[in-house]
C-alpha positions as CSV (number, residue, x, y, z in Angstrom):
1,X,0.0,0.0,0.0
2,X,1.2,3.6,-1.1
3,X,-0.4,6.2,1.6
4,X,-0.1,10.0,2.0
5,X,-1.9,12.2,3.7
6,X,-5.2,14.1,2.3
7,X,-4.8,11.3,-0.5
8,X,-6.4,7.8,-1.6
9,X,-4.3,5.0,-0.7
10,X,-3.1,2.7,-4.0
11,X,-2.8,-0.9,-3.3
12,X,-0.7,-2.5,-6.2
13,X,2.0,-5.1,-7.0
14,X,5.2,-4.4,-9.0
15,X,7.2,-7.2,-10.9
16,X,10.7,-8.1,-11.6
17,X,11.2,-8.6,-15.3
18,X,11.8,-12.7,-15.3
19,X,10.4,-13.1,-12.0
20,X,7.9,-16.2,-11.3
21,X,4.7,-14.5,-10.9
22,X,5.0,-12.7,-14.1
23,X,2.7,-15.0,-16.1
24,X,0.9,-16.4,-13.3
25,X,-0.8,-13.2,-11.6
26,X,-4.4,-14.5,-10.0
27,X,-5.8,-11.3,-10.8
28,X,-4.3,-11.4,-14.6
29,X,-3.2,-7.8,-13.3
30,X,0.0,-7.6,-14.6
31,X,0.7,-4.6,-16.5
32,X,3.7,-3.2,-18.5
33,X,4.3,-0.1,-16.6
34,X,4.1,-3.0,-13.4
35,X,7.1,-4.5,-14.3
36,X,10.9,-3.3,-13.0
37,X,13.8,-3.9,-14.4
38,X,16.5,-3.1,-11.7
39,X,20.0,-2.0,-12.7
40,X,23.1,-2.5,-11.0
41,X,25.5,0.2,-10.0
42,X,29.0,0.2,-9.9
43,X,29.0,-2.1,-6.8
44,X,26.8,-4.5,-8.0
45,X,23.5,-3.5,-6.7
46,X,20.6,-3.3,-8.3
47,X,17.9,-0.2,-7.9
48,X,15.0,1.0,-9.6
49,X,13.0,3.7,-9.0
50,X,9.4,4.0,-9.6
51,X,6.8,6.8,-9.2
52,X,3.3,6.9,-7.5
53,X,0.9,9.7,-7.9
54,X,-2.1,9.7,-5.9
55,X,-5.6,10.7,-6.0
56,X,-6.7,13.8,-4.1
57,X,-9.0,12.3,-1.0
């Protein structure tokens, strides 16, 4: 869940490009713009970074 004040909450899943539950979702909710793609950095970590913009209350 995503919350901020003075805002509607989002409840939503993100993916990992590859990952097992990709294909499978229940609620056949997978989405492009769902799925993340992590890069490493120079020490081998991965990060992504991904917006949320919510709904005035």
């Amino acid at each position: 869940m995503v919350r901020a004040p003075g805002h509607r909450t989002v409840t939503t899943q993100l993916y990992f490009r590859g990952g097992q539950w990709l294909d499978s979702d229940i609620a056949q909710a997978t989405k492009p713009e769902l799925v993340l793609d992590p890069q490493p950095d120079a020490d081998g970590v991965l990060h992504q970074d991904y917006d949320f913009v919510l709904d005035p209350a």
